[in-house]
C-alpha positions in Angstrom: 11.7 85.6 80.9 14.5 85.9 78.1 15.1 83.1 75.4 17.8 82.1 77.6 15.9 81.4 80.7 13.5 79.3 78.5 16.0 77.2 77.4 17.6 76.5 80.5 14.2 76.0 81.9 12.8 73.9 79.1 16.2 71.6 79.4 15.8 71.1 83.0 11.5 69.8 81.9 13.3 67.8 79.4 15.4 66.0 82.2 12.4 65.7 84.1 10.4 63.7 81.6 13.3 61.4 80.6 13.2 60.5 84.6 9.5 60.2 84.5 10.0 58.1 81.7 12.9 55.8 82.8 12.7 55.8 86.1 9.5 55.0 88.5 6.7 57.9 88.0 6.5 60.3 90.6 7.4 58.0 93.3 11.2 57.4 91.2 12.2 60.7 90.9 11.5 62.0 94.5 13.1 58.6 96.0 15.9 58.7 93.3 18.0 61.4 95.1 18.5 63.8 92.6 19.9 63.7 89.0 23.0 60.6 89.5 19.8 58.7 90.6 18.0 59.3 87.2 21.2 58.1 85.6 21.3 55.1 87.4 18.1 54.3 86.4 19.0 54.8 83.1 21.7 51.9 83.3 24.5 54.6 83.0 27.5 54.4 85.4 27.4 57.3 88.0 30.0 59.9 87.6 33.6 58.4 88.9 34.0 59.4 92.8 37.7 60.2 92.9 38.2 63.6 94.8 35.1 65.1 97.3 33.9 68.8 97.3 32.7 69.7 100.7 29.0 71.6 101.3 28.6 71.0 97.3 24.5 70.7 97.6 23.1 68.6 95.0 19.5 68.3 94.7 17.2 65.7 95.3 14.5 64.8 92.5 12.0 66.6 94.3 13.9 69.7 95.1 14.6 69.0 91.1 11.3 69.0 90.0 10.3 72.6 92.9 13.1 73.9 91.4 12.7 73.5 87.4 8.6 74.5 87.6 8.1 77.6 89.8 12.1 79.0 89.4 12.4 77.8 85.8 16.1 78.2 86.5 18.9 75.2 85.0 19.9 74.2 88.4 18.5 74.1 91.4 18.8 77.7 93.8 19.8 76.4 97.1 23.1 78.6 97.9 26.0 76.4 99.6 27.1 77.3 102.9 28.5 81.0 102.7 32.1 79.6 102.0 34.4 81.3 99.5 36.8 78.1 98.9 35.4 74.5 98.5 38.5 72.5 99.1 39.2 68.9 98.5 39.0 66.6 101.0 39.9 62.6 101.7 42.0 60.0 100.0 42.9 60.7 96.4 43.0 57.3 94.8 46.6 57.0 93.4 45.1 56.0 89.8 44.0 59.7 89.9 46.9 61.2 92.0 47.7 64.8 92.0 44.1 65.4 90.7 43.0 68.4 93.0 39.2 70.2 92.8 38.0 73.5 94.1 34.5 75.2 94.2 34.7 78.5 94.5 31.0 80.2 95.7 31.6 84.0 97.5 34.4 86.7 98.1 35.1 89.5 96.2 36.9 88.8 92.6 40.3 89.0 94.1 39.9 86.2 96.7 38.9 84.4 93.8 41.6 84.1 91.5 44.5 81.3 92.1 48.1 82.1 91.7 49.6 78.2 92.5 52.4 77.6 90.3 51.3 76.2 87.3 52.6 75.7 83.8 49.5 76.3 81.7 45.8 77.4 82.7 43.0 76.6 80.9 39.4 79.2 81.1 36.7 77.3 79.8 33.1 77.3 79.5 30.3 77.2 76.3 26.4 76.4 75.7 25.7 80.1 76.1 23.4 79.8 73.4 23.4 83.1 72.0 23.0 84.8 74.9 25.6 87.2 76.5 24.0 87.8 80.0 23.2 85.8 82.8 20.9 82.5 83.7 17.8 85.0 84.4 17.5 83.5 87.6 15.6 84.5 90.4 17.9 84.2 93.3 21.9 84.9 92.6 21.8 85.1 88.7 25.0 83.2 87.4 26.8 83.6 83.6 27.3 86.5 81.7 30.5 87.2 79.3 31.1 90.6 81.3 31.9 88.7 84.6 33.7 86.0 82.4 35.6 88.6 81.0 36.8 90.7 84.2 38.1 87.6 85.9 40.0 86.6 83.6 41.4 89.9 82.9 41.9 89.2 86.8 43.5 85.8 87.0 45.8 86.8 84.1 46.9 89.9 86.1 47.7 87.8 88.8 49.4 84.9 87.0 52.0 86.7 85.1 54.2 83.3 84.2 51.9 80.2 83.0 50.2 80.3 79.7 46.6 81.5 79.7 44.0 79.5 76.6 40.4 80.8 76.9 38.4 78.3 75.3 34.9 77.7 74.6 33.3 73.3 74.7 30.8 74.7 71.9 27.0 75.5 71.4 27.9 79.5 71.9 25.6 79.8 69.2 21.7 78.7 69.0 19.7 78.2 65.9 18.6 81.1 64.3 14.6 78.9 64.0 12.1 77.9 65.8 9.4 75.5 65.7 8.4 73.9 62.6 11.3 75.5 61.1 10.2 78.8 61.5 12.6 81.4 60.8 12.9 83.5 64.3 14.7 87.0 63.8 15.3 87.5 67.7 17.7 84.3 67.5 19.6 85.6 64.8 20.1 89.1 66.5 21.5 87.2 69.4 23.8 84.9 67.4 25.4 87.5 65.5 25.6 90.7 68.8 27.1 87.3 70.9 29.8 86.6 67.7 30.6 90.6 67.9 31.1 90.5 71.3 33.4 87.2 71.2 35.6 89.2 68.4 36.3 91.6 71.4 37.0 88.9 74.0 40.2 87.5 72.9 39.1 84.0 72.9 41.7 81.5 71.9 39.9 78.6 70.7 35.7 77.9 70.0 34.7 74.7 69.4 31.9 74.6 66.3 29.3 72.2 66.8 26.8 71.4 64.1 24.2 73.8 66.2 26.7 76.6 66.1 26.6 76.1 62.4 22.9 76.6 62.6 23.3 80.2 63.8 26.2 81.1 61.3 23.5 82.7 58.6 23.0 85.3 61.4 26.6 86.2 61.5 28.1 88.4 59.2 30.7 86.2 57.5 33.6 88.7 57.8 33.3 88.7 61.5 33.0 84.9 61.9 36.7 85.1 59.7 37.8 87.1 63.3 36.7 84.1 65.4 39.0 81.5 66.5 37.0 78.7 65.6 38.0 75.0 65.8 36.9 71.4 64.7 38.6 68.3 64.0 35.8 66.7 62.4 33.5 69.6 61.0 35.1 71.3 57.8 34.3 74.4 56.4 35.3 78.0 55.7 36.9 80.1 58.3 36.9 76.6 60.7 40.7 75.5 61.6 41.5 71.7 63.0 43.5 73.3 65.4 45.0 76.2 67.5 48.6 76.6 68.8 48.8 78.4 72.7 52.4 79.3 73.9 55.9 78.7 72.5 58.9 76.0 72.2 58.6 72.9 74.6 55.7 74.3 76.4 53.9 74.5 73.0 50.7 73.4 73.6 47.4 72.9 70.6 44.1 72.9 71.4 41.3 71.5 68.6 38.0 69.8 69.1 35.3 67.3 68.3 31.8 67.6 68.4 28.4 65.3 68.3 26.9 64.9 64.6 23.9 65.8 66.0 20.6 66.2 63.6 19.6 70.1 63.6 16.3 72.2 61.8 18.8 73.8 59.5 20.6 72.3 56.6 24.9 73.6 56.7 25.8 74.3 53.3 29.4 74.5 52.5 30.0 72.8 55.7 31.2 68.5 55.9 30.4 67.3 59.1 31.9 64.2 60.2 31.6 61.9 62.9 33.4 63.3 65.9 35.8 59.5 65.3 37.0 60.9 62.5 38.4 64.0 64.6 41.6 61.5 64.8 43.5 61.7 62.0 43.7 65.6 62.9 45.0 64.5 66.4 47.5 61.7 64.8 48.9 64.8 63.1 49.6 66.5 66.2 50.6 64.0 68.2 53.6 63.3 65.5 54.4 67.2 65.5 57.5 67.7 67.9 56.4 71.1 68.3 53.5 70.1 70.3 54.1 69.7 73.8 50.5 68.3 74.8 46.6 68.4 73.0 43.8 70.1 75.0 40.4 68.4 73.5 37.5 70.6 73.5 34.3 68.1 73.3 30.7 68.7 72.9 28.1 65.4 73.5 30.6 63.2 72.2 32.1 61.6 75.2 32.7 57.8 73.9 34.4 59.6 70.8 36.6 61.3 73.4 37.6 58.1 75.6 38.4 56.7 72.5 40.8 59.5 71.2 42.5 59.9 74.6 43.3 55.9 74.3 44.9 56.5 70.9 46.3 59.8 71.7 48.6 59.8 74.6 49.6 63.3 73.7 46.3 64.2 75.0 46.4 66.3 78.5 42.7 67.5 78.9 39.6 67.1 77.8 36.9 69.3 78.6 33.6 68.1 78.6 30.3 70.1 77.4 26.6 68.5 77.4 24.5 70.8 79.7 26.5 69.5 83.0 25.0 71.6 85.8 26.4 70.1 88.8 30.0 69.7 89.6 31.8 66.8 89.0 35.0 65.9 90.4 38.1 65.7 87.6 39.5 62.6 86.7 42.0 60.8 84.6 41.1 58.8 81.2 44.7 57.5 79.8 47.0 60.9 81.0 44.2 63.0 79.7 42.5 64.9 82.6 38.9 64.9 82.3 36.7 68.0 83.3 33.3 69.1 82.3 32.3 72.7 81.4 29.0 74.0 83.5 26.2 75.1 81.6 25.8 78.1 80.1 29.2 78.9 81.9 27.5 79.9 85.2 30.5 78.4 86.9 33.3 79.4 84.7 35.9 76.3 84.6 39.9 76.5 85.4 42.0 74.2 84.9 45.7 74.9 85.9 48.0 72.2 84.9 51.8 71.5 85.9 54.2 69.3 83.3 56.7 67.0 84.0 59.8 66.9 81.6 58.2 64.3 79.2 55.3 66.3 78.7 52.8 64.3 81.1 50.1 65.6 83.4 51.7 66.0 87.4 49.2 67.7 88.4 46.1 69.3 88.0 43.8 71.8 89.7 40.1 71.7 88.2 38.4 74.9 90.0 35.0 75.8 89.4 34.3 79.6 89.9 31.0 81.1 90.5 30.0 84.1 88.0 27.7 85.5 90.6 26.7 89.4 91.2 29.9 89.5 93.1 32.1 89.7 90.1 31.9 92.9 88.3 31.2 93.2 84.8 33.9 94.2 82.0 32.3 97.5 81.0 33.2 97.1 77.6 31.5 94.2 77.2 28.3 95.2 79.2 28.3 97.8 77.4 27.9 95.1 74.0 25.6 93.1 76.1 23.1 96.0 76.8 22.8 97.1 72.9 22.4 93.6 72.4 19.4 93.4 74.4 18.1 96.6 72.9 18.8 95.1 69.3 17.1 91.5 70.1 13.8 93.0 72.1 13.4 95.6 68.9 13.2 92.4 66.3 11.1 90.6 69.2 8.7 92.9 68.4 5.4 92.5 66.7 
């Protein structure tokens, strides 16, 4: 097992307790129905039911807890029926009209890719934590940045008229210690062969979290000034409040907020806000007539977010990141479509958006695409990812 598979696996125990703990014992979480159960219990609303994905299996709290202990996987290894395209089906409600989701599970990478006629098209994804390969599980192994990279190279291929924007939610980093503080060389090997290998990606826009911070001493700093890192509310060197994708009236800006969340290390040279304060950058923006529409990047700062989009009309999309693992069907908060980014990226997100003259959402398709064994690795960067294996099991080491 990798560092990776112990975090996803240690996350998914994490979840489990929280449901022991909130919910009724034993008893709760197998009765509970799976995950929007535990939330329920925890007084939360369940996600918003506005568009249906057929055969989209989502476990039960005991097929939760049989498949956190022996797999140790992040999500639960039941494969959906052997369907390439997961369409939408039923009513739409019209308060989320022309709101449109799509789960994409088998079929060679070019039945994959969509070519509808879009205006922009968003990749997203994040949390991989350091690690550049897949989820380590047992059955279908998910993630990796070479699949992430060859179907995009794909989809652009096939798209040759909408702007493309690559973007990351945050936490592509991991802290570089371990318990009690301790410094753990391994982490910071993966942190900084993970920030080499984004240099070669051609990512437009990473969201920096405060735990992303906590692996920049691994990187070197020359290479993080490569990196198109983003923040409205965390300052620092080499971090800008905001990235510009395509040109004139279909000028679009992406930027992004992020949770002030406590972490082991200290970030020196770094102000962290909270993620509220990200709205003076998005004020700016929204005043620019440059800007045709704001595509908000948010890690574990969801109220922040609501709030924003409220203030913000300008707002488009928000993509969501806080170790989401099944998927949720898009909807609208203000004009802002809402989507949330799979962990660790083992469903890479795409969200392909049309424009009406005003600059307003008309419609949006939120497809979530399976980075299974099917889809073939970029060479170049599985070619990175194997020397970064090498480099992070030599300082693993005794």
């Amino acid at each position: 097992m990798n560092l990776s598979d112990f975090a996803g696996c240690f996350g998914q125990l994490l979840r489990i307790a929280e449901a022991w703990r909130v919910g009724r014992g034993f008893m709760g979480l197998i009765a509970g129905g799976g995950e929007a159960g535990i939330l329920n219990r925890q007084g939360a609303k369940p996600p918003r039911k506005k568009v249906h994905f057929l055969a989209a299996w989502r476990p039960g709290g005991l097929s939760l807890i049989l498949a956190a202990l022996p797999a140790c996987a992040p999500v639960a290894t039941v494969r959906p029926a052997p369907t390439a395209f997961v369409p939408v089906s039923g009513p739409i409600p019209a308060a989320d009209a022309g709101l449109f989701g799509e789960l994409v599970t088998d079929g060679p990478l070019a039945s994959r890719v969509s070519t509808s006629p879009v205006d922009l098209v968003v990749y997203y994804g994040g949390e991989q934590r350091g690690s550049m390969e897949t989820c380590g599980c047992p059955h279908r192994p998910r993630g990796s940045l070479g699949r992430l990279q060859s179907y995009v190279a794909a989809s652009e291929a096939a798209n040759p008229g909408p702007t493309h924007a690559l973007v990351n939610a945050g936490e592509w980093l991991t802290d570089a210690v371990g318990f009690q503080n301790m410094p753990m060389p391994q982490l910071a090997v993966m942190d900084r062969t993970l920030a080499h290998a984004f240099a070669a990606m051609g990512w437009d826009a990473l969201n920096v979290t405060p735990r992303d911070l906590s692996g920049f001493p691994g990187v070197d700093p020359a290479e993080l000034g490569y990196l198109p890192m983003v923040s409205a509310n965390i300052r620092g060197p080499s971090i800008a409040p905001y990235r510009r994708v395509g040109n004139g009236e279909n000028g679009w800006v992406i930027t992004g907020i992020a949770a002030n969340d406590p972490t082991p290390a200290d970030h020196p040279g770094y102000d962290v806000q909270a993620p509220e304060a990200g709205l003076a950058v998005l004020q700016h923006l929204a005043a620019d007539p440059g800007v045709g529409g704001i595509v908000l990047l948010e890690y574990n700062a969801s109220d922040a977010a609501k709030m924003l989009a409220k203030k913000v009309p300008k707002i488009v999309a928000i993509i969501d990141a806080a170790d989401h693992n099944q998927d949720d069907e898009p909807f609208y908060v203000n004009h802002a479509v809402w989507v949330r980014s799979y962990v660790q990226t083992m469903r890479l997100g795409e969200l392909r958006l049309t424009f009406k003259p005003d600059g307003s959402v008309a419609s949006a398709l939120d497809r979530h695409i399976d980075m299974d064994p099917e889809v073939p690795d970029d060479p170049a960067i599985s070619a990175l990812a194997i020397a970064a294996r090498r480099a992070i099991d030599a300082a693993s080491a005794p």
